[in-house]
C-alpha positions in Angstrom: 12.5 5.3 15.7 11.6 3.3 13.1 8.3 1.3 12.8 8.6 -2.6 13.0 5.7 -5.5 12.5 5.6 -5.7 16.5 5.3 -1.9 16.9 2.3 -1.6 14.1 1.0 -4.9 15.2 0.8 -2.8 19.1 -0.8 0.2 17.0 -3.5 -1.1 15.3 -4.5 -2.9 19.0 -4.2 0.6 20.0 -6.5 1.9 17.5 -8.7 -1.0 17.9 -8.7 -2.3 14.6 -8.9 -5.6 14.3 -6.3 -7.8 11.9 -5.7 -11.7 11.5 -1.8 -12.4 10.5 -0.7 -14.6 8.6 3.2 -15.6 8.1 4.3 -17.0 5.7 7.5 -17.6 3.5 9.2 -14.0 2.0 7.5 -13.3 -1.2 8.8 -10.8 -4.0 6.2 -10.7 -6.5 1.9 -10.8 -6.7 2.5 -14.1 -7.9 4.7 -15.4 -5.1 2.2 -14.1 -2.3 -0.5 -15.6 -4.4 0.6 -19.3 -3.6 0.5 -18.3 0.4 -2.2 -16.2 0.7 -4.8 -16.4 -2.3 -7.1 -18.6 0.1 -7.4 -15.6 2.5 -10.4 -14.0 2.4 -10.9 -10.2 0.9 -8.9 -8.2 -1.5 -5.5 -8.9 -2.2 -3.4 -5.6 -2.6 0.0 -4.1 -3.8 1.6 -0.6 -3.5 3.3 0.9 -6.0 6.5 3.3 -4.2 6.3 6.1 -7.0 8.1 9.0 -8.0 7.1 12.1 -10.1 9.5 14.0 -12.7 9.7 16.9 -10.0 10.6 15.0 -7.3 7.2 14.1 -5.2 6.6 10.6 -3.7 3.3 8.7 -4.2 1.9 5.3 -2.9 -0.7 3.5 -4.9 -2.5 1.3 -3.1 -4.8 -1.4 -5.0 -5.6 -4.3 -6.3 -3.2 -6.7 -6.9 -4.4 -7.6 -10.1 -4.2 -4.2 -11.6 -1.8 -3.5 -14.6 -1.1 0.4 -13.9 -0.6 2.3 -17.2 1.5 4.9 -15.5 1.0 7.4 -18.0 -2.9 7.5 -17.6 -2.3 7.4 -13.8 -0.1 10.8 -13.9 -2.8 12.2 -16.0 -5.6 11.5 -13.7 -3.6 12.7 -10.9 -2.5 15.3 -12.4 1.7 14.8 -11.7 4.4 15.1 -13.6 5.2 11.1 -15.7 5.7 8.6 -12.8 9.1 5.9 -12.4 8.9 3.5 -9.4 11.2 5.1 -6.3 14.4 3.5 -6.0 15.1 1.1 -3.3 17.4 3.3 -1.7 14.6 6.4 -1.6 12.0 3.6 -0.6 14.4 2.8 2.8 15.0 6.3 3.4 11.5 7.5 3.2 9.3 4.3 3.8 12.2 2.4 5.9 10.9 -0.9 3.9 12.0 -2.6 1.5 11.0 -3.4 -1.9 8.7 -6.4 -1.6 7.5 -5.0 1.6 5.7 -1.9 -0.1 2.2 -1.6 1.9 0.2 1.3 3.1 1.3 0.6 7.0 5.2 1.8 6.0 3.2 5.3 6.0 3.9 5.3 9.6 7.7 5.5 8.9 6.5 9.1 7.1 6.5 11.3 9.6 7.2 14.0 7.4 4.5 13.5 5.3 6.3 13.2 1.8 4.0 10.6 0.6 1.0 11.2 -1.1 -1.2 8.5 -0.8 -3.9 7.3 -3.8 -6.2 4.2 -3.4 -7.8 2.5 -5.5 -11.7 3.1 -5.5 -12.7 -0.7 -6.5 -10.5 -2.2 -3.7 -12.3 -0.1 -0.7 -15.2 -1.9 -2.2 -13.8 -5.1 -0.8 -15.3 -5.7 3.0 -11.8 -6.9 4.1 -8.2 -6.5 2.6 -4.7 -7.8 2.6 -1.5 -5.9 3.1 2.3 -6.8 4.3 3.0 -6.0 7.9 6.2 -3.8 7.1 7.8 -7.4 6.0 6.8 -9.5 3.0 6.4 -12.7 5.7 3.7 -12.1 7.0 0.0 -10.5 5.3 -2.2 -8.7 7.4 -6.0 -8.5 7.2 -8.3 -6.1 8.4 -11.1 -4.6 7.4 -11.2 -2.0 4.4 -12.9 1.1 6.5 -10.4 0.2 9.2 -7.4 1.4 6.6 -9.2 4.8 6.6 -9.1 4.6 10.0 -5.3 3.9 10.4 -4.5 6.5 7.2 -6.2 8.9 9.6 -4.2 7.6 12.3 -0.8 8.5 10.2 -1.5 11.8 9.4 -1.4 11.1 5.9 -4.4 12.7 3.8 -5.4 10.5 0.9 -6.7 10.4 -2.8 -9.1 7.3 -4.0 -9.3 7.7 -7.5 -11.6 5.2 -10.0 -8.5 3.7 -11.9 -11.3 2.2 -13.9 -12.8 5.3 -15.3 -9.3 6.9 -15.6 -8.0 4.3 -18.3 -5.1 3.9 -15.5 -5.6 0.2 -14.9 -6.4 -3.0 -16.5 -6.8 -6.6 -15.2 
């Protein structure tokens, strides 16, 4: 079954992690979501849905600042040269769509085909903002309570310095 806002929403009360949503109209872009939620407090994120040459999905999770030189980011990771998933592979494996892109679709992933990288400088933040599985709503929580809920998904994850590996700017 697939994961909704209400069902995450149900999780993280499950998991006790606590979360303030905000709804808001459907945004498309950083700079959209930016008009409705740059007063929140905390890092404001995106994920990048990726694909590698030989096939494996990634999720980036960072900043939403960050210009990703993908090139550098394949490097440091050590993959084959990255192109952004198409929307069709993105519904299949994530069951979002694009817009929507946030580290909570990993519960959608039973399968584990996603390998998950965040960004060191955003776990830095003491709180952060992500879509609940729909881009009308952001959801805040706390930035060790995402490890928490990775943990929860079964989904290992990467933090890599994006800094230090020339992969981002901004």
């Amino acid at each position: 079954m697939t994961w909704t806002r209400d069902r995450l929403l149900a999780h993280l009360d499950a998991l006790e992690i606590p979360y303030a949503l905000h709804e808001h109209r459907a945004v498309f872009t950083v700079e959209e979501a930016r008009e409705h939620t740059g007063h929140l407090p905390g890092g404001h994120c995106k994920s990048l849905f990726l694909k590698d040459k030989k096939g494996g999905l990634w999720l980036l999770v960072c900043l939403d600042h960050r210009r990703i030189d993908m090139n550098a980011l394949a490097k440091a990771l050590g993959a084959p040269r990255f192109s952004f998933g198409k929307p069709e592979l993105l519904m299949e494996v994530l069951a979002i769509t694009p817009g929507s892109v946030t580290p909570f679709a990993l519960l959608n992933d039973p399968q584990h085909r996603v390998r998950v990288v965040l960004d060191r400088a955003m776990l830095d933040h003491e709180r952060l903002n992500y879509h609940p599985l729909t881009n009308e709503a952001t959801t805040t929580i706390a930035s060790t309570d995402l490890l928490r809920f990775l943990a929860s998904t079964g989904h290992p994850h990467q933090v890599l310095d994006l800094d230090a590996t020339g992969a981002a700017g901004g």
